[in-house]
C-alpha positions in Angstrom: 135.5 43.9 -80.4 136.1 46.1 -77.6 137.5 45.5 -74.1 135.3 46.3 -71.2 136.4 49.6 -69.0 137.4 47.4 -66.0 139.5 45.1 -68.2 143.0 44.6 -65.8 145.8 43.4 -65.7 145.0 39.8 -63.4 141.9 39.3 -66.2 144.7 39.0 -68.9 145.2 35.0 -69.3 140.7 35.5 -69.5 141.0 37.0 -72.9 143.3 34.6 -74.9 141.3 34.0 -78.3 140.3 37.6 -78.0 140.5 39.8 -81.3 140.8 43.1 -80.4 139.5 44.2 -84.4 141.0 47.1 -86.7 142.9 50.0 -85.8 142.1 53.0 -87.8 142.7 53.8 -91.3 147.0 54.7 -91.1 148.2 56.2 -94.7 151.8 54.8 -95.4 152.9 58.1 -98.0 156.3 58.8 -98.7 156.9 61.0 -95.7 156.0 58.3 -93.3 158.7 56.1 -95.3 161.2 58.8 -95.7 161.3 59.4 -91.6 162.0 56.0 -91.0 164.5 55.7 -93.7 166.1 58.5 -91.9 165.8 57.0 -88.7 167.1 53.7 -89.6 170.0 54.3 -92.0 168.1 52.0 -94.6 168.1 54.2 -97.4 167.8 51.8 -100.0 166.6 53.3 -103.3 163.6 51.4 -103.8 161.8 53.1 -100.8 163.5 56.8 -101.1 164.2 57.0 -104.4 160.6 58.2 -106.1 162.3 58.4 -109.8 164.1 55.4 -109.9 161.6 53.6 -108.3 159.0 54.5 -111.0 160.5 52.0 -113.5 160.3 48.8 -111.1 156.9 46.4 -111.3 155.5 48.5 -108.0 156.1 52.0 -110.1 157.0 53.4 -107.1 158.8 52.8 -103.9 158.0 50.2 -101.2 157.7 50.9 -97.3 160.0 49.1 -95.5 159.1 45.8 -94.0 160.1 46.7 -90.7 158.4 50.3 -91.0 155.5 48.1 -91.2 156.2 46.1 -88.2 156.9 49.0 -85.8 153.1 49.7 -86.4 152.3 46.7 -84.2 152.8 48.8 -80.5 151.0 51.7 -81.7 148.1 49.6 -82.9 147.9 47.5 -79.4 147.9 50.6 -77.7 144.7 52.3 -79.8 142.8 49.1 -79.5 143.2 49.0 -75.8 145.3 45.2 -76.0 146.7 46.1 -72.9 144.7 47.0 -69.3 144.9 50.6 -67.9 146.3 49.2 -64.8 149.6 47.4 -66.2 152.3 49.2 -64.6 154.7 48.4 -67.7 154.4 46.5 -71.1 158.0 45.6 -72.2 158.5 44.6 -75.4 159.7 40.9 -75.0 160.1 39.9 -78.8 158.8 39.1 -82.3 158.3 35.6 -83.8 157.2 34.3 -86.9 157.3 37.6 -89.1 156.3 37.3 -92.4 156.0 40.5 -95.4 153.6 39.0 -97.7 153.4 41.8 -99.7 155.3 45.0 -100.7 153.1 48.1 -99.5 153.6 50.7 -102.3 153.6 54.4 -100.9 150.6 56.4 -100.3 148.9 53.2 -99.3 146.1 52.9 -96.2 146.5 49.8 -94.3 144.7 49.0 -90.9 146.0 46.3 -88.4 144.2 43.8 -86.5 145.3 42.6 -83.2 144.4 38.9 -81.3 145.6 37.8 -78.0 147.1 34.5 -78.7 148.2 33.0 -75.3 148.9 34.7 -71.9 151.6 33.2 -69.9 152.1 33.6 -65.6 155.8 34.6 -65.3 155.1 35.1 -61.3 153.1 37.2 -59.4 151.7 40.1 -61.9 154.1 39.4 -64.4 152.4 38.0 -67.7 154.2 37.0 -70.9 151.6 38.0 -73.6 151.4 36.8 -77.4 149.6 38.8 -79.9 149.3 37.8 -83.4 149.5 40.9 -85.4 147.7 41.4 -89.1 148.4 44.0 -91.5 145.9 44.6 -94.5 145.3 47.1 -97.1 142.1 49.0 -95.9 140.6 48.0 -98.8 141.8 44.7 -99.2 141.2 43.3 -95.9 140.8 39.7 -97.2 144.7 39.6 -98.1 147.1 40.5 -95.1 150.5 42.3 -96.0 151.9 41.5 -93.0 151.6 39.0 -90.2 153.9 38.4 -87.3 153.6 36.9 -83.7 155.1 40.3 -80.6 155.5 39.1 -77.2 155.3 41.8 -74.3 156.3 41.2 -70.7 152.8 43.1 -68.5 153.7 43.8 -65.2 150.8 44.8 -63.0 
């Protein structure tokens, strides 16, 4: 469900309860995991090893889960979580994470976004919870990955 054009920043603790629906189709392919492998340091064989990986129960390697989780700000962004007028969203936190499932590579997943409370921290200062849902895009009944980000909004 979409956010109306004048949604702002004081309207905020209005839209708790408010699912903010699927991002886009996002393909997870080696590449994708590869990059953050390289970024990270995590180079554990069972997500950049494409051989080896072929004789484990996945037959092939894994995205990491915390490739998965660094989705979450992209996907608040695209679905507009946050008003045009917030002078900064600060990333405050991450509770209750959960990987429910290994991701293999070359997999599509889409997230889904839901503004769980909305908390005054002073004037124009707002301590938002999102609960945070990854699915396969063609499994969407399952999530992958679910986890609680809290973002400090300053208007």
């Amino acid at each position: 469900m979409a956010t109306p054009d004048n949604y702002q920043t004081a309207s905020l603790p209005t839209h708790v309860g408010h699912d903010f629906g699927f991002t886009a189709p996002l393909l997870v392919d080696q590449a994708r995991i590869d990059a953050f492998a390289a970024c990270t340091g995590d180079t554990q064989w069972i997500h950049v090893d494409v051989e080896r990986a072929r004789a484990t129960p996945f037959g092939t390697t894994i995205a990491h889960g915390l490739l998965l989780l660094s989705l979450v700000p992209v996907a608040q962004y695209e679905l507009g979580v946050y008003p045009r007028d917030a002078a900064s969203v600060l990333n405050y936190g991450m509770e209750r994470v959960r990987f429910l499932e290994p991701v293999p590579a070359d997999t599509t997943l889409v997230l889904q976004v839901a503004i769980a409370s909305v908390e005054s921290k002073g004037p124009g200062r707002f301590l938002v919870r999102c609960t945070n849902t990854a699915f396969k895009a063609d499994a969407r009944e399952r999530p992958v990955m679910v986890g609680e980000s809290l973002a400090l909004v300053l208007a």
